[in-house]
DRENSEFI-365035 format. One record per residue: residue number from 1; residue in three letters; x, y, z of N, C-alpha, C in turn. Coordinates in nm, 2 decimals, always signed. Atoms other than C-alpha are relative to their C-alpha. Example, Ala and Ser with C-alpha at 12.3 -4.5 7.8 and 13.67 -1.06 7.14 Angstrom:
BEGIN
+-----+-----+--------+--------+--------+--------+--------+--------+--------+--------+--------+
!   n ! res !     nX !     nY !     nZ !    caX !    caY !    caZ !     cX !     cY !     cZ !
+-----+-----+--------+--------+--------+--------+--------+--------+--------+--------+--------+
!   1 ! Ala !  +0.09 !  -0.12 !  +0.00 !  +1.23 !  -0.45 !  +0.78 !  +0.09 !  +0.12 !  +0.00 !
!   2 ! Ser !  -0.09 !  -0.11 !  +0.00 !  +1.37 !  -0.11 !  +0.71 !  -0.08 !  +0.11 !  +0.08 !
+-----+-----+--------+--------+--------+--------+--------+--------+--------+--------+--------+
END
This chain:
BEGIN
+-----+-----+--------+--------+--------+--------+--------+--------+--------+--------+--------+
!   n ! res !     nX !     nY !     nZ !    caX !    caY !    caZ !     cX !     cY !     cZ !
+-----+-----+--------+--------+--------+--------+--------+--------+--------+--------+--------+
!   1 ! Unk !  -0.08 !  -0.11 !  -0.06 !  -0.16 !  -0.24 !  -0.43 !  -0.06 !  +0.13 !  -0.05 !
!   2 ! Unk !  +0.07 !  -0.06 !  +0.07 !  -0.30 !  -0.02 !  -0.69 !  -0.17 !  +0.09 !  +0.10 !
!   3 ! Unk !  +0.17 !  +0.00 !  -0.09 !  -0.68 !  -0.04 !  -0.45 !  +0.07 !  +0.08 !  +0.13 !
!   4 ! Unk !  +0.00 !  -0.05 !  -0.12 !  -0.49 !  +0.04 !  -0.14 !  +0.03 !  +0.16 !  -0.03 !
!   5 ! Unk !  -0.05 !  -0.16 !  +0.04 !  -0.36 !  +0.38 !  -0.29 !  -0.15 !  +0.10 !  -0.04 !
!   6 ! Unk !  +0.09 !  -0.06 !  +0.03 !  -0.66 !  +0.45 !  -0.43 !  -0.11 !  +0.03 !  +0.10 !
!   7 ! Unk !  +0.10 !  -0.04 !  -0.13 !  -0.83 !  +0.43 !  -0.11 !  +0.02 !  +0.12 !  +0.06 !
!   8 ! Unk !  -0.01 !  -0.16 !  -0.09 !  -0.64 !  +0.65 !  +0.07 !  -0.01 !  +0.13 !  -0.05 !
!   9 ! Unk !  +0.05 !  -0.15 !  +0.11 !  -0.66 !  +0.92 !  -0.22 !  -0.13 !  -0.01 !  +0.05 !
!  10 ! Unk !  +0.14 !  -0.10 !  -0.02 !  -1.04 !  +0.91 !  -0.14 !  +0.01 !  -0.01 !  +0.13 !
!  11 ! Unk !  -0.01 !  -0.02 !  -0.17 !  -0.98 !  +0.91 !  +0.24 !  +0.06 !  +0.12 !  -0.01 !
!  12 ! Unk !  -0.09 !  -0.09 !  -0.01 !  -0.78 !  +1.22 !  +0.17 !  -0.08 !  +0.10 !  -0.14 !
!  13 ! Unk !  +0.08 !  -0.10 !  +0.08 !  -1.01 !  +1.38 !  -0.11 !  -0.07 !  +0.12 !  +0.04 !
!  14 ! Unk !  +0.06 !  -0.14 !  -0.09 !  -1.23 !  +1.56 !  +0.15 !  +0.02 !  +0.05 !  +0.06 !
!  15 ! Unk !  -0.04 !  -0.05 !  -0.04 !  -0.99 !  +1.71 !  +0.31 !  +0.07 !  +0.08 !  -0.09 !
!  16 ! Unk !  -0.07 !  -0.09 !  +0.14 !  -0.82 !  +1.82 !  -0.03 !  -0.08 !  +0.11 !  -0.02 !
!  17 ! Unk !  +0.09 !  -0.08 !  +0.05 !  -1.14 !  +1.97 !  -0.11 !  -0.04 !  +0.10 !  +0.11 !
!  18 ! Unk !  +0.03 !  -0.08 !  -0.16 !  -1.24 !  +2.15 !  +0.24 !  +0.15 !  +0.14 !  -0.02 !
!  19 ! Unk !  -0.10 !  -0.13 !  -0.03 !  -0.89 !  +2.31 !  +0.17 !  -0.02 !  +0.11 !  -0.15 !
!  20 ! Unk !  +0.01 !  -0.03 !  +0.10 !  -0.93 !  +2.41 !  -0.15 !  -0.13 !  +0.08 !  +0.00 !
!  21 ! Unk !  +0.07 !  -0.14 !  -0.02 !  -1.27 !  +2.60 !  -0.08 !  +0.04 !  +0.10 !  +0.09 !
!  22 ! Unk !  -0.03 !  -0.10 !  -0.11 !  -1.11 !  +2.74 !  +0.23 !  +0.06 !  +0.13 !  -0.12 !
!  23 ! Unk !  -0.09 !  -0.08 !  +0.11 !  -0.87 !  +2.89 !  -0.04 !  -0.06 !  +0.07 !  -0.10 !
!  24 ! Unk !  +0.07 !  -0.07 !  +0.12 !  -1.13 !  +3.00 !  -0.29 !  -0.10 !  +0.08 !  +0.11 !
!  25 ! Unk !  +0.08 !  -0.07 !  -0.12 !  -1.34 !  +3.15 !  +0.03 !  +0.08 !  +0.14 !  +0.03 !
!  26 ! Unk !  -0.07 !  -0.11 !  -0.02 !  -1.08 !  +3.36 !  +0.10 !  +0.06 !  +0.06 !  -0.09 !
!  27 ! Unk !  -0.04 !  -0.06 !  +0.06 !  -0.95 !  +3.47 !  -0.22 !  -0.16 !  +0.07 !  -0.08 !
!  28 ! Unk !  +0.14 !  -0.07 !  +0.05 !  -1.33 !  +3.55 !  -0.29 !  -0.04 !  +0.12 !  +0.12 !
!  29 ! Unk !  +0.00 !  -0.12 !  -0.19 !  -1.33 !  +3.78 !  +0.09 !  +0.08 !  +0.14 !  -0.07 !
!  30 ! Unk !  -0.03 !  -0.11 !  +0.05 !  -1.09 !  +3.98 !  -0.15 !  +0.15 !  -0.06 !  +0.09 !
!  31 ! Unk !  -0.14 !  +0.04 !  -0.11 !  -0.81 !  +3.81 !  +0.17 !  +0.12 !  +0.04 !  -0.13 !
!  32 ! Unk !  -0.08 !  +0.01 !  +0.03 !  -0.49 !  +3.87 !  +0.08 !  +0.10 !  -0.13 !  +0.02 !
!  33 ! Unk !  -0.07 !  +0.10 !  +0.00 !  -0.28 !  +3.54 !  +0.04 !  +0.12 !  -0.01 !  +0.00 !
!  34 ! Unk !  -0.13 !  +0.00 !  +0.01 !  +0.10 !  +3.47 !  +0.12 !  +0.02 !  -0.06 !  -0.13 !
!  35 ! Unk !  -0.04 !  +0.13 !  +0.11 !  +0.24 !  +3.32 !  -0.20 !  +0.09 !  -0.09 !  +0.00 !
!  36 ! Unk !  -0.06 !  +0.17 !  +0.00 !  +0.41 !  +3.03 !  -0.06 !  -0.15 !  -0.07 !  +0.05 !
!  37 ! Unk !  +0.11 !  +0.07 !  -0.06 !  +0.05 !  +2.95 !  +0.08 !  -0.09 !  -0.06 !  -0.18 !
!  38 ! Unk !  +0.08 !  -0.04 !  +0.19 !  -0.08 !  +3.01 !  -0.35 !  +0.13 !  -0.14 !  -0.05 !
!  39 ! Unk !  -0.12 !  +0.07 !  +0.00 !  +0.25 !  +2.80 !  -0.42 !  -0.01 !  -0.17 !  +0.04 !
!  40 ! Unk !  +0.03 !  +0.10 !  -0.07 !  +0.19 !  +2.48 !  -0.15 !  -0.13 !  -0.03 !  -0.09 !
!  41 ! Unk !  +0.11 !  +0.09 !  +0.06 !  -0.16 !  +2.43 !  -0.29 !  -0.02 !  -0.02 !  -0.09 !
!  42 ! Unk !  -0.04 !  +0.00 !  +0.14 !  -0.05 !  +2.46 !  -0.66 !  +0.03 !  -0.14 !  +0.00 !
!  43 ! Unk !  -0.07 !  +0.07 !  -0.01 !  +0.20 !  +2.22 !  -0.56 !  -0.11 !  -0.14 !  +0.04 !
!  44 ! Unk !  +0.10 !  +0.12 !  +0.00 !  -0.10 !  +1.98 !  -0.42 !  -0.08 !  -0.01 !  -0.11 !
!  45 ! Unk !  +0.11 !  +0.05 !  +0.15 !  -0.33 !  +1.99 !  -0.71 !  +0.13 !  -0.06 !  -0.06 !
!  46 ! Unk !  -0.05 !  +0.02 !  +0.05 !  -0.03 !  +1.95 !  -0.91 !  +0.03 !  -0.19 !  -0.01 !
!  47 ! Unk !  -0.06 !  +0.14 !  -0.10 !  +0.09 !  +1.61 !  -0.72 !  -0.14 !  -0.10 !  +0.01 !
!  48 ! Unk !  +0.18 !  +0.09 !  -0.01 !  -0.32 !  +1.49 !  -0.66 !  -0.02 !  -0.01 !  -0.16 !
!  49 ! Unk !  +0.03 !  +0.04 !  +0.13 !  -0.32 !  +1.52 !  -1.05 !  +0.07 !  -0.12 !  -0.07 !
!  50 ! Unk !  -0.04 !  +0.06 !  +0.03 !  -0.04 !  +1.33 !  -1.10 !  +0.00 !  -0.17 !  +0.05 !
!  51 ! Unk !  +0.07 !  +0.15 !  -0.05 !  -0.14 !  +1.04 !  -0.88 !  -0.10 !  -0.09 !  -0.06 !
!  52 ! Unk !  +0.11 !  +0.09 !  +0.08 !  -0.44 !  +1.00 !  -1.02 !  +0.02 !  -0.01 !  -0.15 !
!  53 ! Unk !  -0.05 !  +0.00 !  +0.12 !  -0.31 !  +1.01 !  -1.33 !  +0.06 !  -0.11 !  +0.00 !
!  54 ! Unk !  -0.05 !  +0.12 !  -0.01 !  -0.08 !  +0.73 !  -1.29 !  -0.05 !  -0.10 !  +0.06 !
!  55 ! Unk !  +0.11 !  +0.15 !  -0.09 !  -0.30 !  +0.53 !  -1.04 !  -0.08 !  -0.02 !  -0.16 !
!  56 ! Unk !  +0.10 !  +0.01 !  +0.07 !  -0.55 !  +0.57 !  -1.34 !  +0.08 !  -0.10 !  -0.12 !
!  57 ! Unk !  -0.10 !  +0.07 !  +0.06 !  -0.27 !  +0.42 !  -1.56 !  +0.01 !  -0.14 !  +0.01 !
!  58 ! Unk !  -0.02 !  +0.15 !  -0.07 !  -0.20 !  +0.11 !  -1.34 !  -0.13 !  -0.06 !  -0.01 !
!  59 ! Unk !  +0.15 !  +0.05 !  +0.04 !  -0.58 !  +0.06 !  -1.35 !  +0.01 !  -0.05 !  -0.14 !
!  60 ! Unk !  +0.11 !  +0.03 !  +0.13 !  -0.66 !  +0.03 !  -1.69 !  +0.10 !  -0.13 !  -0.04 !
!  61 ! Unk !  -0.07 !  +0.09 !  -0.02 !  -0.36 !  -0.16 !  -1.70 !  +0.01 !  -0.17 !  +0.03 !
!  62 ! Unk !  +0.02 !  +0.12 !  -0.05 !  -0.43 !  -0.44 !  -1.49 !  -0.09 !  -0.02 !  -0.01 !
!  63 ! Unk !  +0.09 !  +0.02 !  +0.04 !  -0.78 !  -0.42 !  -1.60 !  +0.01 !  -0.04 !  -0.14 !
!  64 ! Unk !  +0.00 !  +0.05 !  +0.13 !  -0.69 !  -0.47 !  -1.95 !  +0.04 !  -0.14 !  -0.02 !
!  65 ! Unk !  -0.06 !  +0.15 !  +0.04 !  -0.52 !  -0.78 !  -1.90 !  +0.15 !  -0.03 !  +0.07 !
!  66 ! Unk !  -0.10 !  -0.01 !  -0.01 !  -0.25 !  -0.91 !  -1.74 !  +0.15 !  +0.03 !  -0.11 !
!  67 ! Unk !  -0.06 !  -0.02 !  +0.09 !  +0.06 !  -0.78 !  -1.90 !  +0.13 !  -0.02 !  +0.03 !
!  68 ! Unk !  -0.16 !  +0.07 !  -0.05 !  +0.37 !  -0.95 !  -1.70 !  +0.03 !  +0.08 !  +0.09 !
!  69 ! Unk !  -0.03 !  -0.08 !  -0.13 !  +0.35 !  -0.66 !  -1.45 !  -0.08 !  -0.04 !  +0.14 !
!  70 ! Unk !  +0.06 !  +0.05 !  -0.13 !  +0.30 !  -0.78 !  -1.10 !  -0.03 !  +0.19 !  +0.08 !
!  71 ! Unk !  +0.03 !  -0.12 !  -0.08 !  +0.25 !  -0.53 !  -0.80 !  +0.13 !  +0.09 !  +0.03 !
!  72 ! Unk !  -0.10 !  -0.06 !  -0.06 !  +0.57 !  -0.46 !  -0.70 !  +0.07 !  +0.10 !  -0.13 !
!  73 ! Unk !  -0.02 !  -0.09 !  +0.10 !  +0.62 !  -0.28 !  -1.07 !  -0.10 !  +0.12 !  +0.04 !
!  74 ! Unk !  +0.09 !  -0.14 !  -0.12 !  +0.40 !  +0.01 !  -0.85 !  +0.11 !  +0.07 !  +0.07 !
!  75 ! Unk !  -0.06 !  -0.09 !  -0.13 !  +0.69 !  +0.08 !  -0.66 !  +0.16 !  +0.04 !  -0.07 !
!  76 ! Unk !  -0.12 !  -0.05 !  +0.02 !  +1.03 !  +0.20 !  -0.68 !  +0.10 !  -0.12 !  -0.02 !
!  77 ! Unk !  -0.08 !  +0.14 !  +0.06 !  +1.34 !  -0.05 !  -0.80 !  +0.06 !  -0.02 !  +0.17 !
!  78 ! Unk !  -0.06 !  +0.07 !  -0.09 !  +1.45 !  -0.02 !  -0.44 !  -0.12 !  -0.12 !  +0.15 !
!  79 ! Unk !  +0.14 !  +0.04 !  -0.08 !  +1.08 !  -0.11 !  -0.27 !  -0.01 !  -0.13 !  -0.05 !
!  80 ! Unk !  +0.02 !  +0.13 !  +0.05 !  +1.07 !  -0.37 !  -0.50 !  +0.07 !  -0.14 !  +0.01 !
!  81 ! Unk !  -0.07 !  +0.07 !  -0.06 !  +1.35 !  -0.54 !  -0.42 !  -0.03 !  -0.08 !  +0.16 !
!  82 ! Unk !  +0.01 !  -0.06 !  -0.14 !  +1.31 !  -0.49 !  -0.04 !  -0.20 !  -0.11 !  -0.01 !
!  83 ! Unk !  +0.12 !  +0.07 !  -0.01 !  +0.92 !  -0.65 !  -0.13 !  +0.05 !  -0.19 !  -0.05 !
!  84 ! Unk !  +0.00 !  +0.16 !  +0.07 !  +1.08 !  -0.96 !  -0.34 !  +0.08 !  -0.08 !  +0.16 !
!  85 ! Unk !  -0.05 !  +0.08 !  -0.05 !  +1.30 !  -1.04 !  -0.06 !  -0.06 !  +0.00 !  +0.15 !
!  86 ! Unk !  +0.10 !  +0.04 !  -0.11 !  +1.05 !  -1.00 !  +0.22 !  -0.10 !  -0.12 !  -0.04 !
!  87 ! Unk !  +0.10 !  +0.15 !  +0.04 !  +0.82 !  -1.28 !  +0.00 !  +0.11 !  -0.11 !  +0.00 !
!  88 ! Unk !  -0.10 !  +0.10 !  -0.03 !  +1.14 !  -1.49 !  +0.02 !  -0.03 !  -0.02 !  +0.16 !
!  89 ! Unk !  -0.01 !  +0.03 !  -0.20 !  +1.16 !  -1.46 !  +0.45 !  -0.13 !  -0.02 !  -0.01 !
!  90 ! Unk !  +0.11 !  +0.05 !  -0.05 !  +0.80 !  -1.52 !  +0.46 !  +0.00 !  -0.12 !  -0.03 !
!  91 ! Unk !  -0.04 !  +0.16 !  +0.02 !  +0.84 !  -1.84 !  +0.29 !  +0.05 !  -0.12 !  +0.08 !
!  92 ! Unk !  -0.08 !  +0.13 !  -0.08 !  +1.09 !  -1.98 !  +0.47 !  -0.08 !  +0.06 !  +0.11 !
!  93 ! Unk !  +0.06 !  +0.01 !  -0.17 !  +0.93 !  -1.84 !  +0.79 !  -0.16 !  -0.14 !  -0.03 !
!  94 ! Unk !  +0.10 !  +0.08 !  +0.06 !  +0.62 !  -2.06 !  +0.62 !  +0.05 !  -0.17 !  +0.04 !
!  95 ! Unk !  -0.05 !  +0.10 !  +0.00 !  +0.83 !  -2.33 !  +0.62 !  +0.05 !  -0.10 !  +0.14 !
!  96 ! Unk !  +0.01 !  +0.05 !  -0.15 !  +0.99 !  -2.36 !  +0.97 !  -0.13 !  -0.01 !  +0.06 !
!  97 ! Unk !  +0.12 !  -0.01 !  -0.08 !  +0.63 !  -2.30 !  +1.10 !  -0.02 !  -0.12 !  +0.01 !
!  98 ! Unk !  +0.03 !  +0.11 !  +0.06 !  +0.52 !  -2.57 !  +0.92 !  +0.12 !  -0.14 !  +0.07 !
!  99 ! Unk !  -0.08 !  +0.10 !  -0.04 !  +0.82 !  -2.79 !  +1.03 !  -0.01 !  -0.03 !  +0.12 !
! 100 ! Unk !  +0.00 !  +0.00 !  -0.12 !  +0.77 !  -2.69 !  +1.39 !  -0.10 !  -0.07 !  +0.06 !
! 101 ! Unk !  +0.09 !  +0.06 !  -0.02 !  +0.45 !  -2.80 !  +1.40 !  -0.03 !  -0.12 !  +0.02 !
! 102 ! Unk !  -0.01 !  +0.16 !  +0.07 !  +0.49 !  -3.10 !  +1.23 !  +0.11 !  -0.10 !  +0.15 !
! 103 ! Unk !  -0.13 !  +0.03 !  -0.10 !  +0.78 !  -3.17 !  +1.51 !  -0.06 !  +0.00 !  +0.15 !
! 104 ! Unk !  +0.08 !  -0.04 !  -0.12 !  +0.55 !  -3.04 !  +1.80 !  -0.09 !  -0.14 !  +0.02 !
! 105 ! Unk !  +0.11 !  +0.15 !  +0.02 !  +0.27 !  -3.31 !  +1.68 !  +0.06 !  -0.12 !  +0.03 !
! 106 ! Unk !  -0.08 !  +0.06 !  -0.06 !  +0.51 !  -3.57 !  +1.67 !  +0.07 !  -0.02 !  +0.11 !
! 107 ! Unk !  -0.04 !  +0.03 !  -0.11 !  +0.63 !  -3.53 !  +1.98 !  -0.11 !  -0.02 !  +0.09 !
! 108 ! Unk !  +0.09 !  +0.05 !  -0.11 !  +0.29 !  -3.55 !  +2.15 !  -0.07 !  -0.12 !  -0.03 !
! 109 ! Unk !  +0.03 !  +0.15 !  +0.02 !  +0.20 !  -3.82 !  +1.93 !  +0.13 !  -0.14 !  +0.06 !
! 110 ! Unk !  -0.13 !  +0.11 !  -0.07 !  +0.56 !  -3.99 !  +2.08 !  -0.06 !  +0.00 !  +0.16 !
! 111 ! Unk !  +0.00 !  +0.00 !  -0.07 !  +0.47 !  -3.88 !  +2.37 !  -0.18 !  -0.12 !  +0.15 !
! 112 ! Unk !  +0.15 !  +0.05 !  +0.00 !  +0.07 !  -4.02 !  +2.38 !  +0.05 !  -0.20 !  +0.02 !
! 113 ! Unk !  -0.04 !  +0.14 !  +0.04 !  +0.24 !  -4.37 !  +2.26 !  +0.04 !  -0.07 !  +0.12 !
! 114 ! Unk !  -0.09 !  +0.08 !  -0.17 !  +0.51 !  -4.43 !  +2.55 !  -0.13 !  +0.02 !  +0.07 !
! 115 ! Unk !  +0.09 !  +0.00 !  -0.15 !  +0.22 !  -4.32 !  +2.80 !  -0.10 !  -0.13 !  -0.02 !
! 116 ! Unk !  +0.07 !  +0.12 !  +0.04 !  +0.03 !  -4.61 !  +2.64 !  +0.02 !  -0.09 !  +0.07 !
! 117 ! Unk !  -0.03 !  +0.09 !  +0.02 !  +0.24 !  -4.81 !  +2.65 !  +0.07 !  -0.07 !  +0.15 !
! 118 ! Unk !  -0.02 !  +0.03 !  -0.14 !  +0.33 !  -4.80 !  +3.06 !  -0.09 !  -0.09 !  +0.05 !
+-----+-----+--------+--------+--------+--------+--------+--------+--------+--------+--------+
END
């Protein structure tokens, strides 16, 4: 889970960065800047620091060794829930599949038999 976040952080780095010179382009022009615009991209460094900071966390983490934390300790107590009991319905959806099949086959194998047997 950890891999997929960190992808899209670098899918989303070169555009962080694109903005962030734009920003230093213009406060080097001498531009005058609104300060909710000074504000918002504070607010993104701030938040891109804290990601990677905690992604970097989870990493070393799960690189050190398992430590009884699965994936779903990534997410929130209500995601996590909401993840355990969607690996539950897959299951059983796993299961009827599996039964349906098994039930489908059998019937063409019943069905193969009688035509035999005419």
């Amino acid at each position: 889970l950890y891999k997929g976040y960190s992808m899209e952080m670098s899918m989303w780095l070169p555009k962080k960065l694109h903005l962030l010179k734009k920003i230093a382009c213009l406060r080097q022009a001498g531009s005058s800047l609104p300060c909710d615009i000074l504000e918002k991209v504070e607010g993104i460094q701030d938040k891109w620091h804290l990601l990677e900071r905690t992604l970097g966390e989870k990493t070393r983490d799960t690189i050190a060794g398992p430590s009884g934390a699965g994936t779903c300790d990534l997410l929130s107590p209500e995601s996590s829930s909401l993840v355990r009991q969607l690996e539950v319905r897959i299951k059983e959806l796993k299961g009827w599949m599996r039964d349906t099949e098994l039930f489908i086959f059998n019937s063409c194998l019943l069905q193969e038999k009688e035509g035999t047997m005419e």
